[in-house]
N, C-alpha and C positions, 0 to 999 in steps of 0.2 A: 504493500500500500504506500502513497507518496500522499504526504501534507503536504495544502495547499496554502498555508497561514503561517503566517510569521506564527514562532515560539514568544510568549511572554516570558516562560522563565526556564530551564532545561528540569527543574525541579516542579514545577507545574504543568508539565508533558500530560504525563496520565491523564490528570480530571479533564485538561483539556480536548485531548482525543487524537491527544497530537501524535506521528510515527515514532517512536523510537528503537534505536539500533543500536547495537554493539560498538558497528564502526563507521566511519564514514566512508564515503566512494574513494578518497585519498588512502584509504585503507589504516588509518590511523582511528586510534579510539575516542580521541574529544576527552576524555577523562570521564565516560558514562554516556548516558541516555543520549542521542540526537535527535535535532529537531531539522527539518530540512527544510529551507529557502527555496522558491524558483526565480529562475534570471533570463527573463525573455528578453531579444532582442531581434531584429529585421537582418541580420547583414550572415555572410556567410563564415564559415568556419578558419576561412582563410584571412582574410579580414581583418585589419589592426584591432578593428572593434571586438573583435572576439578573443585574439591571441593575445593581444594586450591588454586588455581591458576586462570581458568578462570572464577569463582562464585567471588574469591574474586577481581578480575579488572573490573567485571560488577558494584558491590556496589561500590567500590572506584569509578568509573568517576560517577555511579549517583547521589551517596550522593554527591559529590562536588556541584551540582547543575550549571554546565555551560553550559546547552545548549544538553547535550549527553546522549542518551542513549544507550545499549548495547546488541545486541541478540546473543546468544551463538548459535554455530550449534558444537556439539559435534559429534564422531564416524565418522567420517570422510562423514558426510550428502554433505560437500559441494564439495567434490573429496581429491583421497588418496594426498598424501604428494606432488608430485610432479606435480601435477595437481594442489594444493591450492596455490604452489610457484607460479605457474605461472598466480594464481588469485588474489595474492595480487601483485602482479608487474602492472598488467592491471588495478588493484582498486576496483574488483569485490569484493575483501574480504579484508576487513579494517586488523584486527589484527589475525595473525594468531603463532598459540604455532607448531616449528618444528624441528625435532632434528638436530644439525651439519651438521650428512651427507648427510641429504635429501638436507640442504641448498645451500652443494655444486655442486650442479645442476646448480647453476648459477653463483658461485663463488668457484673453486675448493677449494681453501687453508683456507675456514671455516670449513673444514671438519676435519682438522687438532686438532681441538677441541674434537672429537672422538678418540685421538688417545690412546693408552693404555699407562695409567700410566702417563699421560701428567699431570692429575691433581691427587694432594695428598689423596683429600678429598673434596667431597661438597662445603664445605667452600671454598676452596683454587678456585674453578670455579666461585662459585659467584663473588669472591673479584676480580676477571680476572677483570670482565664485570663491574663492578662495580667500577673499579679505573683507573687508565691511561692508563694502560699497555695492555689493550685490545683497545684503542685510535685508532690506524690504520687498525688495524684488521676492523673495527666499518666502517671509513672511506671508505676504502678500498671495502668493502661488499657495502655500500651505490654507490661509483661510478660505481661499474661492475652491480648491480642489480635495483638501485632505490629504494632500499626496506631500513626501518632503523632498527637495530637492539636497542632496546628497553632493554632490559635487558635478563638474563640467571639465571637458576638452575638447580639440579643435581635432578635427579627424581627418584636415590636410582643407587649403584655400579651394576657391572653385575659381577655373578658367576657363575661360572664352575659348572655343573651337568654332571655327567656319574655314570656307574657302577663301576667304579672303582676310588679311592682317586686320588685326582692331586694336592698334593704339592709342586713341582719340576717343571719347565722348561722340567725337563727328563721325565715326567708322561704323558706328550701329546706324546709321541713317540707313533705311531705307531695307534694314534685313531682320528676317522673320529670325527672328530671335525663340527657340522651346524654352520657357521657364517651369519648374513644378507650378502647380495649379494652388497651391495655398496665398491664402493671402498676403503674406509679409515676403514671398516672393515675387511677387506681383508687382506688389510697391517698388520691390528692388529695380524690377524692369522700369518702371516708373522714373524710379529716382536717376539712374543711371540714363534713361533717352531711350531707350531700347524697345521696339514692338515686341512686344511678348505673345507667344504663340502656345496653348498649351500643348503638349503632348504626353498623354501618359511614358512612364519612364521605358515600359516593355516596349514600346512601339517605336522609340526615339532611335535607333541605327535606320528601318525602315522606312520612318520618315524625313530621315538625313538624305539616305539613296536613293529618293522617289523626288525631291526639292519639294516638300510637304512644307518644311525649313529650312533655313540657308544656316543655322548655325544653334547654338545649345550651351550650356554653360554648368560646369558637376568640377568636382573635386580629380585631382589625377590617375588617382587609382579606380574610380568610376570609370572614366574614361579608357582605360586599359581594358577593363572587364566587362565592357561592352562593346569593346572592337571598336570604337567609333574614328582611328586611325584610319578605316579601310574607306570610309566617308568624307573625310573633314581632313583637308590641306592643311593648317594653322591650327596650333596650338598660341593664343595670346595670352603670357602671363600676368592677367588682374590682377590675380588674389584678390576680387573683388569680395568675396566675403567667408567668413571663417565658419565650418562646413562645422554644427555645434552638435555635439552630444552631451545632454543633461544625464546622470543617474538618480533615478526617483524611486522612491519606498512608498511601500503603503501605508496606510492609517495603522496597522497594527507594527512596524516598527517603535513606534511610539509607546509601546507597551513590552520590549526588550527592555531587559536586565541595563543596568549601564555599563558590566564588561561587555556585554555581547553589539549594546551600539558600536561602543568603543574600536571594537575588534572590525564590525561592518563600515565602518569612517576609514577607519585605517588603511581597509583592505583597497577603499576607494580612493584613496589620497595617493597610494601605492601606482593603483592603474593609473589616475590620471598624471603622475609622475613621468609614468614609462612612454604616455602614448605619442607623446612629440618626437621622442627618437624613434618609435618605432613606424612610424606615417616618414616621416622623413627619409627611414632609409627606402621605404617601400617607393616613394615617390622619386628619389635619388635614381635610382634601379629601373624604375620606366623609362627615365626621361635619359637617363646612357642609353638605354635598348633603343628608344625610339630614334634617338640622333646617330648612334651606330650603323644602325638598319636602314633610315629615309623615310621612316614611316610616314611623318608629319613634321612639317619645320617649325621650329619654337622659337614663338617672339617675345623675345625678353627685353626690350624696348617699350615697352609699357607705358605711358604717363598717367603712372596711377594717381598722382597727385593730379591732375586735371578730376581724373576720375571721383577721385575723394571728396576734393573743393565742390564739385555737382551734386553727388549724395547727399554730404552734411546740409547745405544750402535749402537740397528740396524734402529733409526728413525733418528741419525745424520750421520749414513752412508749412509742412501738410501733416504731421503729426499733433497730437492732442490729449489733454487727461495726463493718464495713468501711461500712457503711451510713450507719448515726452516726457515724461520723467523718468521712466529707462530708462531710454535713448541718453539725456542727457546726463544718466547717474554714470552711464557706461564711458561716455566721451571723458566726464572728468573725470574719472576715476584712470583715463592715461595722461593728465595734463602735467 
């Protein structure tokens, strides 16, 4: 049998109806009774998101040895993104890895997080979550959904791919741009000049091949693993926005032991530690392959500051509320 609920306590296992085991999947005993976590996430086994991330929060709360252990359900086994939001709020699924905008499903102005150019760099998104300045954001998320947000990493920038180079604000004129279809991407096309076309993501090499769209915009190792080299001339390096993964708990975390938070904090501090070296080297390693081979030529001539200067400009004009107060807790929190 697998529990599907956080452990309040390793010692109130029983009454509560919770699994316990000898040993955990790590094959270590925990010091007694386990209780077992699930850790859904959408990405695959190969995936930074998983090898560095949900692999290493499974080892970190077991090696702690408090009572927990962790089953991963990767590729989205336990429903897509918006389906899993609404399964850790119920408690059906303990911890779950999701980006900003999915989140905003239940809290609009976390999605504010996605927004282009918001953060400088990887780092600058960790240190968000990781210091005060994301405090209310945190707060805020926890009173509209019940869910706690846990910590955050950047799982590598997203770049521009078309047939033709995009350097310029002025180089999106006039090209069917694919954006995801959620709102705060939307904006992004928005913010940035850019026709935004949606296309589901399955559909996106097909309708590259077909001129459905002239161009598309994911993260590097997205782009690897969708072949979209066989499509698209031009790789432009944006880094127009930092591709986010929030870790969120359910309501019944809040009802853990305080080693056993302790131990799940940790475990997460640990992943989001690892996942910039490990997005980097992954990313590092396509883009030798790609310039080795001729798959796609890479423009790293960018004026991302053209591009930056336009975003900031059109996300304090047409942003509002709770909104802009993200937005801008985020800016100053790299001044």
């Amino acid at each position: 049998m697998r529990n599907r609920t956080l452990a309040v306590a390793a010692v109130l296992a029983t009454p509560l109806g919770l699994t316990a085991c000898g040993e955990d999947e790590s094959g270590s005993s925990g010091g007694g009774d386990s209780s077992e976590l699930t850790l859904a996430h959408s990405y695959t086994k190969d995936q930074p998101q998983h090898t560095c991330g949900a692999e290493v929060i499974k080892q970190g709360v077991e090696d702690a040895g408090v009572g927990l252990t962790v089953a991963i359900y990767p590729a989205s086994q336990l429903g897509g993104d918006a389906d899993r939001i609404a399964s850790v709020q119920s408690g059906d699924v303990d911890i779950d890895i999701q980006g900003a905008s999915a989140l905003a499903s239940v809290y609009d102005p976390v999605g504010v997080v996605d927004a282009a150019y918001a953060f400088d760099d990887a780092e600058a998104l960790e240190s968000y979550f990781s210091g005060s300045s994301a405090d209310q954001l945190k707060q805020d998320f926890k009173s509209a959904s019940d869910v706690s947000i846990l910590g955050a990493w950047s799982a590598g920038a997203r770049q521009f791919t078309a047939n033709d180079p995009i350097r310029t604000p002025d180089d999106l004129q006039g090209l069917r741009m694919r954006f995801p279809g959620s709102p705060q991407f939307l904006l992004n096309a928005d913010a940035l000049g850019a026709r935004a076309t949606e296309v589901a993501y399955e559909e996106l090499y097909l309708s590259l091949q077909q001129g459905v769209v002239d161009g598309q915009e994911n993260p590097i190792v997205n782009i690897e693993a969708s072949n979209l080299t066989e499509v698209q001339d031009y790789i432009s390096m944006s880094s127009h926005q930092q591709n986010s993964n929030l870790i969120v708990a359910s309501p019944a975390y809040d009802d853990l032991t305080d080693e056993q938070k302790s131990a799940v904090t940790e475990a997460v501090d640990e992943a989001v530690s690892q996942m910039p070296g490990c997005v980097e080297e992954a990313e590092t390693e396509i883009l030798e392959g790609w310039e080795s081979e001729g798959s796609i030529e890479i423009v790293d001539d960018v004026d991302t500051e053209a591009f930056a200067d336009k975003t900031d400009s059109w996300f304090r004009e047409n942003l509002d509320g709770d909104s802009l107060t993200v937005y801008e807790s985020i800016r100053d929190s790299q001044e």
